[in-house]
C-alpha positions as CSV (number, residue, x, y, z in Angstrom):
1,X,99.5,182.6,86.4
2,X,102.0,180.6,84.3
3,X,101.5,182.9,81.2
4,X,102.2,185.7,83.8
5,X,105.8,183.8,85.3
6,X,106.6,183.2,81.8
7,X,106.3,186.7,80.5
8,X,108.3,187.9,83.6
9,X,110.8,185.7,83.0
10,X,110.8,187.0,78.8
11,X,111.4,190.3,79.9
12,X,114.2,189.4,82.8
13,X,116.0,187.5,79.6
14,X,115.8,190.7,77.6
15,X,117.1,192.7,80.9
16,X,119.6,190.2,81.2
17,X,121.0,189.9,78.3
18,X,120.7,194.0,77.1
19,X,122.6,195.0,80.2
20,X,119.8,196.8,81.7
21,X,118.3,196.1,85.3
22,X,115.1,197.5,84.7
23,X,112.7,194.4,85.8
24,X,112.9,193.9,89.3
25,X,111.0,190.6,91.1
26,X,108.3,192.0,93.5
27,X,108.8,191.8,97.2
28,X,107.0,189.4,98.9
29,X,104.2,189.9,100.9
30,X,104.5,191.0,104.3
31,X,103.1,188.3,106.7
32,X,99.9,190.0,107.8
33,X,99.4,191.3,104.4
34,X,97.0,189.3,101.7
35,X,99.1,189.2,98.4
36,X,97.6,191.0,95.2
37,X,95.3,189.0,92.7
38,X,98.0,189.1,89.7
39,X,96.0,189.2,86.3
40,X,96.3,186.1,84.9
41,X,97.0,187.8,81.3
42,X,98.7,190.4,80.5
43,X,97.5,193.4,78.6
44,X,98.4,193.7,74.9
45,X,101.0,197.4,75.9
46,X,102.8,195.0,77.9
47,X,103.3,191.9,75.6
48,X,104.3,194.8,73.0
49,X,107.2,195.9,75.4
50,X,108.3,192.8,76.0
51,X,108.4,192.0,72.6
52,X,110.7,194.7,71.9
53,X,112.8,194.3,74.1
54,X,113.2,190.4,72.8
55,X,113.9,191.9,69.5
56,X,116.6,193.5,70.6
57,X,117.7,190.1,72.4
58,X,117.1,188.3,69.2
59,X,119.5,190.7,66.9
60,X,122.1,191.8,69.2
61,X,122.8,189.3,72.3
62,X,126.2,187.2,71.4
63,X,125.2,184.2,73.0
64,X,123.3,181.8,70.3
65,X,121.4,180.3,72.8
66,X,120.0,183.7,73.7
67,X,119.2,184.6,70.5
68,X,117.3,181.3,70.2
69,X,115.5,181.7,73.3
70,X,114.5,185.5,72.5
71,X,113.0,183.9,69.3
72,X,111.0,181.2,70.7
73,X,109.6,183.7,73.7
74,X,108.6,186.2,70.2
75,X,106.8,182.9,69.1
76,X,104.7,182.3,72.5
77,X,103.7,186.2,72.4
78,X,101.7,185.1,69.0
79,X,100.2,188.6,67.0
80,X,101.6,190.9,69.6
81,X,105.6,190.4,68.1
82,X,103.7,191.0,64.8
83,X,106.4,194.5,64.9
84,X,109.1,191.8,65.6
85,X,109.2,190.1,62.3
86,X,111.5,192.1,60.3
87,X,114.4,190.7,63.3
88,X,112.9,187.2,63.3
89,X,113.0,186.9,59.2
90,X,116.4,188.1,59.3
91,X,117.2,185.2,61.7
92,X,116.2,182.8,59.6
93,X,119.8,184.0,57.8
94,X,121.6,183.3,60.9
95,X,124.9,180.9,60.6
96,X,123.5,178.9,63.2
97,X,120.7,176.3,62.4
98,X,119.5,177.0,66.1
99,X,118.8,179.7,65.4
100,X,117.2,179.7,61.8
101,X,114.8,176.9,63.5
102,X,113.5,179.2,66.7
103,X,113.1,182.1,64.1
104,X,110.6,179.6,62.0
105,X,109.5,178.7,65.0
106,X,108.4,182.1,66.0
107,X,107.0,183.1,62.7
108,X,104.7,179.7,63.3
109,X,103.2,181.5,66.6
110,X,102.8,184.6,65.5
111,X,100.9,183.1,62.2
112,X,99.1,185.1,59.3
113,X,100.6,188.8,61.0
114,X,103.9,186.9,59.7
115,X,103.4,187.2,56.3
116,X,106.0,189.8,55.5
117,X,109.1,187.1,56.5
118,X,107.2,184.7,53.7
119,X,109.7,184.5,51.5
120,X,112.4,183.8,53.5
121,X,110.4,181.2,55.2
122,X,110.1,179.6,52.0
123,X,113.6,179.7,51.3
124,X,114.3,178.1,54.6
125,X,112.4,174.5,52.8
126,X,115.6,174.2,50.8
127,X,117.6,174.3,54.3
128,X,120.4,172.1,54.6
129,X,118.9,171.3,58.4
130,X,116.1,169.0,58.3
131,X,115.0,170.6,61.8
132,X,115.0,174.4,59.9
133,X,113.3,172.4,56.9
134,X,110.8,171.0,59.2
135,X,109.9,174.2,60.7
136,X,109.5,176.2,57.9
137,X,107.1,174.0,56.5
138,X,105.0,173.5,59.3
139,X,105.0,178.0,59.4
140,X,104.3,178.2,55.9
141,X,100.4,177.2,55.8
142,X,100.1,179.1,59.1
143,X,101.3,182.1,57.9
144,X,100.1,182.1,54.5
145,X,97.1,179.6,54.4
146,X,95.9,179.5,50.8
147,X,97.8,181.8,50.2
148,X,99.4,182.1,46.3
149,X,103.3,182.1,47.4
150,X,102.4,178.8,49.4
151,X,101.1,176.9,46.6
152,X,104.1,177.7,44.5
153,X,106.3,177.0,47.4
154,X,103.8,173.5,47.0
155,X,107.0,171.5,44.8
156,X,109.3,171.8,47.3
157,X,107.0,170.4,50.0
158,X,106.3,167.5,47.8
159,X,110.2,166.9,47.4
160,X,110.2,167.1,51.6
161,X,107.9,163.8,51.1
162,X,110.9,161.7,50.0
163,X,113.4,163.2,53.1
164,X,115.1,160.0,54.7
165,X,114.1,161.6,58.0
166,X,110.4,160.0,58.8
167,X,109.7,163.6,60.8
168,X,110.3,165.5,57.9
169,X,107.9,163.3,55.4
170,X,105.2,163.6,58.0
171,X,106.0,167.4,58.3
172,X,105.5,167.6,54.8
173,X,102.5,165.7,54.4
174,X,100.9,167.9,57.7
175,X,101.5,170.7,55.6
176,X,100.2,170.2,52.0
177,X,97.1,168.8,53.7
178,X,96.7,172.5,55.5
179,X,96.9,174.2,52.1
180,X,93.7,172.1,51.6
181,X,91.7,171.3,48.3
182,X,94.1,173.1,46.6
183,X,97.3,170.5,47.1
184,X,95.5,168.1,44.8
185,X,98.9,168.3,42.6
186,X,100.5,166.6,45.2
187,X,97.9,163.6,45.9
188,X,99.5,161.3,44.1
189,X,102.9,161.7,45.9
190,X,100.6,161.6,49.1
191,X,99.5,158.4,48.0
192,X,102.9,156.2,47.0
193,X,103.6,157.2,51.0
194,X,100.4,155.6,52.1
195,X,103.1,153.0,52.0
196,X,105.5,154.5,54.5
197,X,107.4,152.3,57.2
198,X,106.9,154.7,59.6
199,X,103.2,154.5,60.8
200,X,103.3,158.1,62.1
201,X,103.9,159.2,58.6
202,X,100.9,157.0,57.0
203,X,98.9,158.4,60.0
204,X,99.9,161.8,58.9
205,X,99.4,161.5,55.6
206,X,95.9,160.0,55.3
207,X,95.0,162.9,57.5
208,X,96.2,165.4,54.9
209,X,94.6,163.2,52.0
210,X,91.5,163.6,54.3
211,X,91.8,167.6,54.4
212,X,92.4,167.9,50.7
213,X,89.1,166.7,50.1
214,X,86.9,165.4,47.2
215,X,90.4,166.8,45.0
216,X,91.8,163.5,46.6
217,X,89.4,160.9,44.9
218,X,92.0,159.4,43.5
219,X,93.3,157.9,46.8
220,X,90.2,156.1,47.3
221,X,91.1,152.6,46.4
222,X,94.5,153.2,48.4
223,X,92.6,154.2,51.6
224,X,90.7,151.1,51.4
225,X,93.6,149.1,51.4
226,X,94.9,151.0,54.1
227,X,91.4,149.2,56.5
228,X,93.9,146.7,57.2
229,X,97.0,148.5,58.3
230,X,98.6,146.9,61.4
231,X,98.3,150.6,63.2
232,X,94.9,151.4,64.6
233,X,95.3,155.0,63.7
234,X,96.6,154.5,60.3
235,X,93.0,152.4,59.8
236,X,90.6,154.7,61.9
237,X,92.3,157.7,59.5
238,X,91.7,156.2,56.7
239,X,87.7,155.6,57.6
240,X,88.0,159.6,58.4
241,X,89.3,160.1,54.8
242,X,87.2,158.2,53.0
243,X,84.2,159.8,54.6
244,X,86.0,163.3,53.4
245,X,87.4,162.6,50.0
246,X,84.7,160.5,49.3
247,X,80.8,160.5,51.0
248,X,79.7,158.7,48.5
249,X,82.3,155.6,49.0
250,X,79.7,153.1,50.2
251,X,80.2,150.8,47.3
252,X,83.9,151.5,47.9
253,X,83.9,150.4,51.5
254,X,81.3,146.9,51.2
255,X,84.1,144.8,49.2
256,X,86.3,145.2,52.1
257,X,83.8,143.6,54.1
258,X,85.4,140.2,52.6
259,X,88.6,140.8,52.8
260,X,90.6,138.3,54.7
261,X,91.6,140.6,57.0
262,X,89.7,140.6,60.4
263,X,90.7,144.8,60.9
264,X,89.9,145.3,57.5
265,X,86.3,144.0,57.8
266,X,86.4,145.8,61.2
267,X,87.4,149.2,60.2
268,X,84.9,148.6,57.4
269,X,81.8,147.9,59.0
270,X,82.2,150.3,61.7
271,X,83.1,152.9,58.9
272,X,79.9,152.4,57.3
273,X,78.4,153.0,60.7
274,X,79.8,156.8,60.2
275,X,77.7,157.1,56.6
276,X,74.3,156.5,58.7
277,X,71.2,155.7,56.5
278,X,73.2,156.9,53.9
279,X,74.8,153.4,53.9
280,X,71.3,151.5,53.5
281,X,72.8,150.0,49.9
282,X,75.5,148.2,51.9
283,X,72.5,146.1,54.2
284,X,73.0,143.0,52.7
285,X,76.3,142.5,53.3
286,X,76.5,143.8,56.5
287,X,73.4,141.5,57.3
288,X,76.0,138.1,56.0
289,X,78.8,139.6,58.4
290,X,76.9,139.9,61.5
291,X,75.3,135.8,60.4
292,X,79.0,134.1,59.4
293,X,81.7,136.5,60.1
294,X,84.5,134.3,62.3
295,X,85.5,137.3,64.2
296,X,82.9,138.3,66.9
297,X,84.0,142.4,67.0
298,X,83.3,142.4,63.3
299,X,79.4,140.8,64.0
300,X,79.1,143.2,66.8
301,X,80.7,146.3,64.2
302,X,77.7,145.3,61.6
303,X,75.0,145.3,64.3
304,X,76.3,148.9,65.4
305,X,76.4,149.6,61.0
306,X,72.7,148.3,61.2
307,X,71.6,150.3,64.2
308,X,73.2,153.8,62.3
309,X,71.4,153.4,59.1
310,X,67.9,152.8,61.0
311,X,64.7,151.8,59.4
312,X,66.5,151.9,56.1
313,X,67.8,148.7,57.1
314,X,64.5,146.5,58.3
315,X,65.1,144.1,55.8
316,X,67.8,142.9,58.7
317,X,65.4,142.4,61.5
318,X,65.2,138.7,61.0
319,X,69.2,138.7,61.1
320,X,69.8,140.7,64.2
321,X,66.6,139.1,66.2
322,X,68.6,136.0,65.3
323,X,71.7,136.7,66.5
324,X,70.1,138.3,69.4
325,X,69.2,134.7,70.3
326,X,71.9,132.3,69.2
327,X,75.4,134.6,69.1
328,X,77.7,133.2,71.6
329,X,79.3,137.2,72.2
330,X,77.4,139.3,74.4
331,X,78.6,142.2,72.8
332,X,77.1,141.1,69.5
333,X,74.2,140.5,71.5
334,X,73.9,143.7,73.0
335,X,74.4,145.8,69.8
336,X,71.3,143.6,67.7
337,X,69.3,144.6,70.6
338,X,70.1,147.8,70.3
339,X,69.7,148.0,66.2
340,X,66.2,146.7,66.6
341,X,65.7,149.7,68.8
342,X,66.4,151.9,65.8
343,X,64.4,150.1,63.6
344,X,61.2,150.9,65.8
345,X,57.5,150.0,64.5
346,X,59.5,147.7,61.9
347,X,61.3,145.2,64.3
348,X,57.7,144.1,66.0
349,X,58.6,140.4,64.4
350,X,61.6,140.2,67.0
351,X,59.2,141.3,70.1
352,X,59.8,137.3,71.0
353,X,63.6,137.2,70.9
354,X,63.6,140.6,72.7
355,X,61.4,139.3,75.0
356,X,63.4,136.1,75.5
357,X,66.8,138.3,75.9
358,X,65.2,139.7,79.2
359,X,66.3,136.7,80.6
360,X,70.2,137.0,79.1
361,X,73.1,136.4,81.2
362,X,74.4,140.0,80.2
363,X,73.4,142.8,82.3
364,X,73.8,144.8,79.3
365,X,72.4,142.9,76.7
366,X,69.0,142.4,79.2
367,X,68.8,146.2,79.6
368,X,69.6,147.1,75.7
369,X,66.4,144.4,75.0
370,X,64.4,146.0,77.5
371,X,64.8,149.2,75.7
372,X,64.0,148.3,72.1
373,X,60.9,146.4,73.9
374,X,59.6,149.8,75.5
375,X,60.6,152.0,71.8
376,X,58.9,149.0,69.4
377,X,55.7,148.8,71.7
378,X,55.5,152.4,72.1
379,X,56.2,153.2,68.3
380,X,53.2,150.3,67.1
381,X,50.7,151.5,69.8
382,X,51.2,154.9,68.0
383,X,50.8,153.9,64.9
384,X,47.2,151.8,65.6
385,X,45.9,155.0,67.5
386,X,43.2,157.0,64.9
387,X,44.3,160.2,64.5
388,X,41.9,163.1,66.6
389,X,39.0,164.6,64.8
């Protein structure tokens, strides 16, 4: 119903502002009478006219509001102004940076059928308005993704990363990391704004260092630094990057589990979590943080590590039927009982601790014993069964 209202309304601005009075509103519904079911999309002829007639809006109304509002409407109609882009990448010529921005806009909605106002949208990153700037280079990857032109437009998106408006940086950084593995030319500028006051643009930017890929290696030791940032997203991002640019980063990611930073050691652990059994080199040291670490979220982030890499890891039974019993944190309790689940047939030594947590204060921690009890039992009677025949 609201795409419907809003394409009405598209069409009553074209009406409007050509003059014409060709779009009337439909009578209500006499009393007695059940309204219509109005579709709640329109069909594709219809989008089409609309979109003509707001390309006419676009080029010819006076009014610069108008013309800006014609543009955005082109924008929301996506492929189906795909005829409407000859007007819209003349408007990004207009006097008025208004303008120029709703016509990048558009060409951002309408996406890859776009590509014939490419180079104009290119021109528009040398804008003297940050908010055209901006724009243009959140279009371009859109409407050319991988393309060639993009990547030599790639320079001046890298210059965007030094803009004293914090948007603009983060827009820049958005957009190299939708070009992909192919913006490695521009990691290294990616990576002096790892730095950034803003945390929206370090956010940002470890994203696109993320979506670059493997290409991006050489931001690993950077992105480890980053496990300590003072913004949570800034630090899960940067987990999220690793695990991209990097899968093999374990031995990266376990000297961090020292650092003197308790989100550091954190991020850390619980990043290992996300490399599964994959992670079994890094048991040892996540076996010393859940026995001395000071900070009880960091213990109960190395149980959780434990628990992901699985039976890989059973040379940590001993530590987690331990801290089972003695750690003052429930939630460290909890997660130990829960990593012996995964370790099956090979936690049976911690049967007595697990049997002893039945009787914890924690709700959760009882049930999370009571579990592993019924998966280690079940997983060793198995095992003692001769096989049939």
């Amino acid at each position: 119903m609201f795409r419907r209202l809003t394409m009405l309304a598209a069409v009553a601005l074209a009406a409007f502002a050509l003059g014409t009075h060709s779009v009337r509103a439909a009578e209500p519904a006499k009393p007695e009478e059940k309204p219509a079911v109005e579709s709640a999309e329109p069909d594709e002829a219809t989008k089409k006219r609309v979109a003509e007639r707001l390309a006419k809006v676009a080029e010819q109304a006076k009014s610069t509001k108008v013309r800006a509002k014609a543009l955005e409407e082109l924008g929301r109609l996506g492929s189906s102004a795909k005829d409407a882009v000859p007007v819209i990448g003349r408007a990004l010529q207009d006097e008025n940076f208004i303008v120029r921005a709703a016509a990048a806009k558009a060409l951002w909605g309408i996406g890859p059928d776009a590509k014939d106002a490419l180079q104009g949208l290119i021109r528009c990153l040398d804008d003297p308005n940050p908010v055209v700037k901006d724009f243009a280079a959140l279009a371009l990857p859109r409407v050319a993704p991988r393309s060639e032109a993009a990547l030599k437009a790639m320079p001046r998106l890298v210059r965007m990363l030094d803009e004293e408006s914090a948007n603009s940086r983060g827009t820049a950084a958005r957009s190299l990391g939708k070009i992909g593995p192919d913006a490695a030319e521009a990691v290294p500028k990616l990576v002096d704004n790892l730095d950034d006051p803003d945390a929206n643009v370090r956010s940002t930017t470890v994203a696109a260092i993320g979506e670059i890929g493997p290409n991006a290696r050489v931001a690993v030791p950077a992105l480890v630094e980053l496990l300590g940032d003072e913004d949570v997203w800034v630090r899960k991002g940067a987990i999220f990057a690793l695990h991209k640019v990097s899968p093999d980063s374990v031995s990266a990611l376990t000297p961090a589990l020292r650092d003197t930073r308790v989100n550091a050691r954190g991020m850390a652990t619980w990043g290992l979590a996300l490399w599964g059994s994959k992670a079994a080199e890094a048991t040892p040291a996540l076996v010393r943080v859940l026995t001395t670490d000071s900070d009880a979220r960091v213990r109960a982030n190395a149980a959780y590590a434990l628990m992901m890499i699985g039976p890989e890891a059973k040379s940590a039974v001993p530590a987690l039927a331990k801290a089972l019993s003695e750690d003052k944190d429930a939630s460290v309790r909890g997660n130990a009982a829960v990593a012996l689940r995964a370790m099956g047939a090979a936690a049976r030594d911690a049967v007595p601790a697990l049997e002893r947590a039945l009787e914890d204060p924690d709700g959760i921690v009882r049930y999370n014993a009571a579990e592993a009890l019924k998966e280690i039992r079940g997983e060793a009677k198995e095992a003692e069964e001769p096989a049939d025949g």
